[in-house]
C-alpha positions in Angstrom: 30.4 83.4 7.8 30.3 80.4 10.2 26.4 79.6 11.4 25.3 80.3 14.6 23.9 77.7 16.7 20.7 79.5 17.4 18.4 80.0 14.9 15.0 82.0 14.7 13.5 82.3 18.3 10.6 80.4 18.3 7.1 82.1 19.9 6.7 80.2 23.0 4.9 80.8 26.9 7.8 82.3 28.5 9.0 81.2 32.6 10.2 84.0 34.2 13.6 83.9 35.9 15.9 86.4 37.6 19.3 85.8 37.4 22.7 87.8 37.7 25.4 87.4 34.7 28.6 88.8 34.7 29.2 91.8 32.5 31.6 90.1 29.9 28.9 87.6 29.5 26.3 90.6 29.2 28.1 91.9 26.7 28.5 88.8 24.6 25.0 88.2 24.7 24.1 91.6 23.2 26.7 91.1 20.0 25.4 87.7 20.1 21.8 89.2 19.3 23.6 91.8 16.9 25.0 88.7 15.0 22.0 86.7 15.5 19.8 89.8 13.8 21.7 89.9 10.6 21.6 86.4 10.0 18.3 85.5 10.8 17.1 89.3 9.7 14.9 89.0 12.7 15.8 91.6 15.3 16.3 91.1 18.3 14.7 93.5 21.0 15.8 92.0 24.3 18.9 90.0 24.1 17.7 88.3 27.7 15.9 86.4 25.3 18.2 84.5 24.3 19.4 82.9 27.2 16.3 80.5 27.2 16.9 79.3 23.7 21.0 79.2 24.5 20.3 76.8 27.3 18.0 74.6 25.5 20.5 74.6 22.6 23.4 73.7 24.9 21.1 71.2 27.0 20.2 69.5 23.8 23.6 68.9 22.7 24.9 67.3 25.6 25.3 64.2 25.4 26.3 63.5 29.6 23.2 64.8 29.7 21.2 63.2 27.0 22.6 59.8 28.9 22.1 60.8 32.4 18.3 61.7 31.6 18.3 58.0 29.9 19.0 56.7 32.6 16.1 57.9 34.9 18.6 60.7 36.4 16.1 63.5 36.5 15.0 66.1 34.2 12.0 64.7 33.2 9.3 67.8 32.7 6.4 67.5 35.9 3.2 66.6 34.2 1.3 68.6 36.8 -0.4 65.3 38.0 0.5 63.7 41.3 2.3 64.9 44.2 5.5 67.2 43.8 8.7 65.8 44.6 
């Protein structure tokens, strides 16, 4: 069985977002969590969670990205000191 690129969901201060997904994707994500469950043997309650460590998966593998952020082109976290913006 090929390995997922998601491993064990890590226990961290959730941000919460609303957002819409189309129900092919929907559906994706709950096998995804199935498939995630029996590899990881941790279950899965929500499979919403997973979209947070899914972006930060495919966010961390991209290496436009990777560069652009190098390269001063945003995406650096706000430190919460200063002014926004």
């Amino acid at each position: 069985m090929p390995k997922l690129k998601l491993g064990p969901l890590a226990d961290d201060r959730p941000v919460k977002l609303t957002i819409e997904l189309q129900a092919l994707v929907h559906r994706d994500l709950v096998a995804y969590a199935e498939v995630l469950g029996r590899e990881t043997g941790q279950t899965v309650s929500d499979p919403a969670k997973l979209i947070g460590p899914m972006l930060a998966r495919f966010m961390a593998t991209d290496r436009a990205f990777a560069k652009a952020r190098k390269q001063g082109a945003g995406g650096r976290p706000h430190s919460g000191s200063g002014s926004a913006g």
